[in-house]
Each structure stands twice: as structure tokens, then as C-alpha cells.
N, C-alpha and C positions, 0 to 999 in steps of 0.2 A: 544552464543550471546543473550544480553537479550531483549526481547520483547520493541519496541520502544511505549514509555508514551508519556503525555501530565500533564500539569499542576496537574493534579487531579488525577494521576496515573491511568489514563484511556489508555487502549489499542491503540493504532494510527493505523490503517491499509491500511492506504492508501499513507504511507511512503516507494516505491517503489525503488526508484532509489539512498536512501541510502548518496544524499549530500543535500548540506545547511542544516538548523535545523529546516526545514519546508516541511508540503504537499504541493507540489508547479505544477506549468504548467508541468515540465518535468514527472513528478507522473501523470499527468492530459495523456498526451499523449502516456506512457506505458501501462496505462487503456484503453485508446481508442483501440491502436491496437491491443487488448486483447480481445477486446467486443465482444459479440455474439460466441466465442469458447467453448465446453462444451467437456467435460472429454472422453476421447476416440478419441479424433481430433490429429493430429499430433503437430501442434502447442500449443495446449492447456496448460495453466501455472496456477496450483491452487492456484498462492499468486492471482492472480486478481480472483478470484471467492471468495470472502470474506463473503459471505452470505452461502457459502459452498452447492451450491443445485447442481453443477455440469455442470454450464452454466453461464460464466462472461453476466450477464444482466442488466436488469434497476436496481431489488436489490439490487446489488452489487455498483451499478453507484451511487443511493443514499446513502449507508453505506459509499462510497469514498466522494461525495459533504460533507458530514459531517466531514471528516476531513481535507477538503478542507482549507490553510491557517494557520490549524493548528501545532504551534509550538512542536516540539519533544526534551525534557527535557533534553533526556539523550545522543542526537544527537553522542556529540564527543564521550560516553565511547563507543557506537555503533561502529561508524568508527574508532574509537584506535581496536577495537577489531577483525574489519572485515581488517584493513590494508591501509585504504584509509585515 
């Protein structure tokens, strides 16, 4: 599955939840319950630690505001390819 873009063939990462063709509120709220888990926590999920330091934090929180709204180019070949 290929890494989801934006206009400028810039990396999206904060395209979580995989529908519409946007970082949207539902990406907003999978990052929330995410927040403050660091690597070795039972719950802990490395797609939301995007900053990769081993603790979904404020890093992370601003690397995600930034693709916040941001449109994803290649949205359907994603979801054709993931089945949704």
C-alpha cells in the first residue's frame, strides 16, 4: 500500500483512519486517544508517534496539526487497495 501524499508529493501522516480524502476530526480523535503512550505501554500504536521518539507527544501533535485539512491525492488508489 502506497504511502499516502498530498499535492506536492509530500508524505501525509496524519491520515489515520484511512476515509474521505482528508486529515479530518476522525484522525484528530484517533491521535487524541493515542496521546501521551510510549513504546512498551500495552496500548501503545507507532503510527501515532510520527516524530518516532517512542512517546505519542506534543511533537507528534504538531507534525499531525500540520497535516491537519490536508487533502490526500492518492486517497482512492489507498482505499482500492486496502478494500474499503
Amino acid at each position: 500500500v502506497p504511502q499516502p501524499v498530498d499535492e506536492n508529493v509530500t508524505s501525509v501522516l496524519g491520515w489515520f483512519t484511512r476515509q474521505g480524502d482528508r486529515v479530518g476530526l476522525a484522525d484528530f480523535f484517533m491521535f487524541a486517544d493515542n496521546f501521551g503512550l510510549s513504546g512498551g505501554e500495552d496500548d501503545y500504536d507507532s503510527r501515532f508517534d510520527i516524530v518516532t521518539n517512542g512517546t505519542v507527544d506534543l511533537l507528534d501533535f504538531f507534525r499531525f496539526a500540520d497535516d491537519f485539512g490536508t487533502v490526500v491525492v492518492n486517497a482512492e488508489e489507498i482505499q482500492a487497495q486496502l478494500g474499503l
